[in-house]
C-alpha positions in Angstrom: -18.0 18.2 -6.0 -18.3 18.4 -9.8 -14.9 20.6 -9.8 -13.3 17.9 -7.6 -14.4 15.1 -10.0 -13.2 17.2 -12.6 -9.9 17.9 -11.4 -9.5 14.2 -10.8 -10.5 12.8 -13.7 -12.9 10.2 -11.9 -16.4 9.5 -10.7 -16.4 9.9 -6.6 -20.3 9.2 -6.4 -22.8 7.7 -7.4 -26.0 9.8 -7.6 -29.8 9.0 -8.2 -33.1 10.8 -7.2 -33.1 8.7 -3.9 -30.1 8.1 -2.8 -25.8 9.5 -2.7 -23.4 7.3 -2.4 -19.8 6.6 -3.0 -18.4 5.4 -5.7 -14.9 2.6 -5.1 -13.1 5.9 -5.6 -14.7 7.5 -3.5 -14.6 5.1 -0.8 -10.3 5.2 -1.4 -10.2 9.0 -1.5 -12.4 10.0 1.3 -9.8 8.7 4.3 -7.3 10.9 2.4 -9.4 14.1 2.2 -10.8 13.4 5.9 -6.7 13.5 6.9 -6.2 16.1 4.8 -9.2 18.4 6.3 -7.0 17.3 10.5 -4.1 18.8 9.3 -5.5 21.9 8.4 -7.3 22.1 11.4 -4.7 21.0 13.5 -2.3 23.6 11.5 -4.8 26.5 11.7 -4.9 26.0 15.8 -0.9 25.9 15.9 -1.3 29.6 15.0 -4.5 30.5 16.9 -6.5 30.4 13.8 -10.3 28.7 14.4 -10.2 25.3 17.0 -10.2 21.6 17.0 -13.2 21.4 19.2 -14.5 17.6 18.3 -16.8 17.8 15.9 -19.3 15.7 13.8 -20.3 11.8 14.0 -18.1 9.5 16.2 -18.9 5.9 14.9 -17.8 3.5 17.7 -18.3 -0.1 17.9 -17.9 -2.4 20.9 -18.4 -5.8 22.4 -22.2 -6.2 23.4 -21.6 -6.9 27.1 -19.0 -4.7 28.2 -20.7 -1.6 25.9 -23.5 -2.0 27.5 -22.2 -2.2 31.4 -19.4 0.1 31.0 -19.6 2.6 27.7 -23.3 3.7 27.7 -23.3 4.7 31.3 -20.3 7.4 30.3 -21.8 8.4 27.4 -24.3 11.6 28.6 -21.5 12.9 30.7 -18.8 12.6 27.5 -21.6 14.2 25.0 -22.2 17.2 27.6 -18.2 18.1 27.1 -18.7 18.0 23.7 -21.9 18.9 22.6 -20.7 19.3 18.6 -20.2 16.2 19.0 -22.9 12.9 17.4 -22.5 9.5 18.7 -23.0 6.7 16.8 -22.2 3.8 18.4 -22.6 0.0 17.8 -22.7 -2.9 19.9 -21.3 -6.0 18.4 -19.5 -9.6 19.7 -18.2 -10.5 16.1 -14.7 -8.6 14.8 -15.8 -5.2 12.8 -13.7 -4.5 10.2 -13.1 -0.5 10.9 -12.1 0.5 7.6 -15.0 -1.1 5.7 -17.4 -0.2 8.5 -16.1 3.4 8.5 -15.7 3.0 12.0 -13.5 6.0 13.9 -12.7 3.0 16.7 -13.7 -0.1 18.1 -13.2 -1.0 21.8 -11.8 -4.4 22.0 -10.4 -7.0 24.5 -8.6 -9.1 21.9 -4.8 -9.0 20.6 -4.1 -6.8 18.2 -3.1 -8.6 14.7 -3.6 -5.6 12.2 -0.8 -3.7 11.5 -3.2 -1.0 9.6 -4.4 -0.3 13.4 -3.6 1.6 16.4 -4.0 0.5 20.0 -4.4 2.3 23.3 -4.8 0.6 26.1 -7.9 1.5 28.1 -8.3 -0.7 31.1 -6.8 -4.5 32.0 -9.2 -7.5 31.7 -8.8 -9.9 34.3 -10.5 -13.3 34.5 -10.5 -15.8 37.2 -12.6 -19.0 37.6 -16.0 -18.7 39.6 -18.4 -20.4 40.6 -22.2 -20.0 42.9 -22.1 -20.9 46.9 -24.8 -23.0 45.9 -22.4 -24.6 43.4 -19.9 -25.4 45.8 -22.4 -26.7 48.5 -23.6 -29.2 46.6 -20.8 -30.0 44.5 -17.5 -29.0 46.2 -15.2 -26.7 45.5 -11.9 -27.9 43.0 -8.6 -27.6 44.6 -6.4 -27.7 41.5 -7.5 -26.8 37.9 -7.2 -30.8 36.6 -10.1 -31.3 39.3 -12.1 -29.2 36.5 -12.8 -32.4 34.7 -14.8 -33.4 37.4 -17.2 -30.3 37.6 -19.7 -29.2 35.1 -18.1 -26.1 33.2 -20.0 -23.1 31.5 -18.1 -22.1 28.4 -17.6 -19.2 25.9 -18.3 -20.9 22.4 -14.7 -22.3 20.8 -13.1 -22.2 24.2 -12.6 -25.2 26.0 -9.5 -25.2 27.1 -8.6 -23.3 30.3 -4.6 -21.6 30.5 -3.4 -21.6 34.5 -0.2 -20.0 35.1 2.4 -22.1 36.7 6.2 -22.1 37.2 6.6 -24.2 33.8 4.4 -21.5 31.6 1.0 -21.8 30.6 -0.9 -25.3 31.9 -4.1 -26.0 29.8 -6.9 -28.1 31.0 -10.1 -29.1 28.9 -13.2 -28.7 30.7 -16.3 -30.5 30.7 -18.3 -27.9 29.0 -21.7 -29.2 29.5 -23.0 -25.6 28.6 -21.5 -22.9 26.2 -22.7 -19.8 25.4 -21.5 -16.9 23.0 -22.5 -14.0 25.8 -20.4 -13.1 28.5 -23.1 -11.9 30.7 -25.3 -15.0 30.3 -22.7 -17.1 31.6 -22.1 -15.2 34.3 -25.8 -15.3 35.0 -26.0 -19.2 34.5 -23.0 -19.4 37.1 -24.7 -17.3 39.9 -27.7 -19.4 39.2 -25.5 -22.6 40.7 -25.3 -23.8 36.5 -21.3 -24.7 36.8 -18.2 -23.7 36.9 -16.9 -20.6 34.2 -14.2 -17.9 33.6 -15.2 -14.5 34.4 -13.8 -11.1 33.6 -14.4 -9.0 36.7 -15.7 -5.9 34.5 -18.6 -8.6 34.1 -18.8 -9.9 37.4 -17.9 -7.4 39.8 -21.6 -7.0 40.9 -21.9 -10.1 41.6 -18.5 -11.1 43.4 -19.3 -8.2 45.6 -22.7 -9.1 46.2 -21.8 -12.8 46.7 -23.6 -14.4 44.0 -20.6 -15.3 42.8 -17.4 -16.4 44.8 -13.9 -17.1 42.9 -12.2 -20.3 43.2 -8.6 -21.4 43.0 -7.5 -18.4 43.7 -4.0 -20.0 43.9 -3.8 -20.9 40.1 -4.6 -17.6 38.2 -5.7 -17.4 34.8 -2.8 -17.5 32.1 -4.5 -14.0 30.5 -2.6 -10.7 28.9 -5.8 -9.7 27.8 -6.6 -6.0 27.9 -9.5 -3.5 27.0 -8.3 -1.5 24.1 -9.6 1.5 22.0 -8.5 0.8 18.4 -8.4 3.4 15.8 -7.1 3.5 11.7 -3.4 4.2 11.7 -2.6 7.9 10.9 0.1 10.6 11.5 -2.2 13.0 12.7 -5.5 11.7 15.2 -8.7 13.1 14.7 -10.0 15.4 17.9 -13.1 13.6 18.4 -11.3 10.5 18.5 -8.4 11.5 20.9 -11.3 13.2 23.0 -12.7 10.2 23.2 -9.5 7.8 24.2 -9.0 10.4 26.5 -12.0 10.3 28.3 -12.1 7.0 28.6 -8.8 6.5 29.6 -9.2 8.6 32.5 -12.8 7.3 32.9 -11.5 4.3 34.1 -8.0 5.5 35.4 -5.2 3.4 36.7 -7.3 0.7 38.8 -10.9 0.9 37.3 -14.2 0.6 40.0 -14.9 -2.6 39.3 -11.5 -3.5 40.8 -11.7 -1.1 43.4 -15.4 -2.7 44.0 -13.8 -5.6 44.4 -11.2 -4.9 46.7 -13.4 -3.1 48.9 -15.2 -6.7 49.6 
């Protein structure tokens, strides 16, 4: 490391008798020299030199809910194919910044507005209103989405208005959110408790629509949604194996129509 510093003319980290850590030029070189260490890989394996078997720490970070129900179950089966491999994974609801985090990729099922990052999609993510049988027994069931006004709504923090689809483009309602939550799961649990009315991705609540618990309503006015689940990674010519090993599990993981649909249709 000393000859590197050397040969660079500046400080890459900072050491004490506790601690190592990088210095800010540090932090800029490393991506570089990580890049730099793919391509020889990568070029070595073009001429049967060594292997790009996935190697070392995969940092992930992914939304609480859908990490929990959908990622961790996967993960013994994706470390026994690759057992060079370390996970390190964290499960977040806020926006990670990758970079900064020195994250290797974030699952996400928001647009993609950085132009630094690369998206692949994993899986679609689609919502429809639901609500209890015990709901609509006491309460009725809404026949058109401006009947929502009526009802008592569960909803996600910051979102109260609802996008239909409709022959004129998106229709948006505001609901009566007498409840709002910041977890996807606990409003899907207030819901099947007979709590209201809410919006529901089926990767959260395919359990419970095939159980019952939970019934979708106006089925005739579908969400206005192009959401999607997507594995995000740091823009870069070449991919790093244990990241591309792990799009590529995942990918066909959940294949063309994942189980919770196929759940879901089985009903």
């Amino acid at each position: 490391m000393n000859k590197l510093e050397n040969s660079l003319g500046v400080k890459l980290i900072h050491r004490t008798t506790r601690k190592v850590s990088l210095t800010e030029e540090g932090q800029i070189f490393l991506p570089h020299a990580e890049e730099a260490l793919i391509s020889i890989q990568v070029a070595k394996a073009a001429v049967g030199v060594g292997s790009i078997t996935p190697q070392g720490t995969l940092r992930i970070t992914a939304p609480a809910s859908f990490g929990r129900m959908h990622i961790i179950p996967a993960l013994k089966e994706f470390k026994d194919l690759y057992p060079e491999l370390k996970i390190d994974l964290r499960l977040s609801d806020g926006i990670i910044d990758l970079v900064e985090g020195g994250f290797d990729i974030a699952i996400r099922n928001a647009a993609l507005d950085d132009s630094n990052l690369v998206a692949r999609k994993l899986a679609n993510d689609r919502r429809m209103l639901c609500a209890s049988p015990d709901y609509i027994k006491e309460h009725g069931e809404p026949q058109t989405p401006e009947d929502l006004i009526n009802h008592p709504c569960i909803t996600l923090s910051g979102i109260d208005n609802w996008a239909f689809d409709s022959a004129e483009g998106n229709h948006k309602v505001k609901v009566s959110g007498v409840i709002r939550v910041d977890n996807g799961e606990a409003i899907r649990d207030l819901c099947a408790s007979g709590a209201g009315i809410t919006i529901c991705s089926v990767w959260c609540g395919y359990k419970k629509l095939h159980s019952g618990e939970l019934v979708q309503i106006l089925k005739d006015y579908p969400m206005a949604s192009n959401t999607a689940i997507w594995a995000v990674y740091p823009s870069s010519r070449l991919l790093a194996p244990k990241v591309r090993a792990f799009i590529d599990y995942f990918s066909e993981y959940f294949g063309d129509t994942p189980y919770w649909e196929e759940l879901i249709e089985a009903k």
